[in-house]
C-alpha positions in Angstrom: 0.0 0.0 0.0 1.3 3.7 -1.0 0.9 6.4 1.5 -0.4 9.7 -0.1 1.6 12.0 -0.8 1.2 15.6 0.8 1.1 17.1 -3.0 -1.8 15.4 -3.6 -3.8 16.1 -0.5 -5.5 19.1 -2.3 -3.2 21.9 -0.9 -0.3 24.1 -2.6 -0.1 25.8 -6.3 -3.2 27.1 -7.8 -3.7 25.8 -11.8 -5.8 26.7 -14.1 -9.5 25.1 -14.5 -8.7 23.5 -11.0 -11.7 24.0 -8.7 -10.7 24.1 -5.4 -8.8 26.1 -3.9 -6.1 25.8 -0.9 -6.8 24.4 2.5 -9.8 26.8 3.7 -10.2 28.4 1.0 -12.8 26.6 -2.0 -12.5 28.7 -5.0 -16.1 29.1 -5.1 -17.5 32.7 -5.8 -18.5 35.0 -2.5 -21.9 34.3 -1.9 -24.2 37.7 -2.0 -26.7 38.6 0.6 -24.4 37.5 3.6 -24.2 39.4 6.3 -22.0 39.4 9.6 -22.0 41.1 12.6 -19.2 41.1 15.1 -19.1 42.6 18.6 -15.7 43.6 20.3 -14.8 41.6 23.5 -14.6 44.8 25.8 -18.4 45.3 24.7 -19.9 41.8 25.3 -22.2 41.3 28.1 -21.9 37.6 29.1 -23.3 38.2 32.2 -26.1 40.4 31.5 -29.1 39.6 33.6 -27.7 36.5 35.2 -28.9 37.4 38.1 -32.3 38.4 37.5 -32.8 34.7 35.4 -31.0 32.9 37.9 -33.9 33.9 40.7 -36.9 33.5 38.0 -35.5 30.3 36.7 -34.9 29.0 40.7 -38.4 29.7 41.4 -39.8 27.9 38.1 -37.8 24.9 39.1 -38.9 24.7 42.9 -42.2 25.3 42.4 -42.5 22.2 39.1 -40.4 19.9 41.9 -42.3 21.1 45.3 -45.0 18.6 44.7 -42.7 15.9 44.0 -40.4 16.2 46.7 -43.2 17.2 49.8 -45.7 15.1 50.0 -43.1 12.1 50.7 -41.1 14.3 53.2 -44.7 15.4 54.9 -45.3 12.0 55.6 -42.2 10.7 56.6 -42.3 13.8 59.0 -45.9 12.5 60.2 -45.1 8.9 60.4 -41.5 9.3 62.8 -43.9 11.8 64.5 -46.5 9.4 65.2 -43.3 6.9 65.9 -42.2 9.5 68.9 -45.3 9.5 70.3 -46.5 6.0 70.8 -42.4 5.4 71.6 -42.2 2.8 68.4 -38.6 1.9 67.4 
């Protein structure tokens, strides 16, 4: 078995009628209607109302969990209470 050479890996001189281009760069005409947007790094907000959602989004949770999570503990509560009392253990 040959091992392939670098040359032909698709890299290196550009000839003509060849399609592709160089590593990362496909020949293929700039596309139209493309726009992007950048946003310096001393501007950027990562943290921008992290706060604010963190409370909000604490609250959803508990309250879809509460009723999963306290009826069991209610009765456990109930039954070691009723356990004290009558002296059961």
């Amino acid at each position: 078995m040959r091992n392939t050479l670098p040359r032909f890996s698709g890299g290196g001189e550009d000839r003509p009628g060849k399609y592709l281009g160089g590593w990362g760069n496909l020949g293929s005409q700039p596309q139209k209607g493309v726009v992007s947007y950048g946003l310096s790094q001393n501007r950027q907000r990562p943290f921008a109302g992290a706060g604010h959602a963190a409370i909000f989004n604490t609250w959803r949770r508990f309250c879809g969990q509460v009723l999963f999570i306290a009826p069991p503990l209610l009765i456990a509560y109930a039954v070691m209470d009723w356990a004290v009392d009558r002296r059961v253990t």
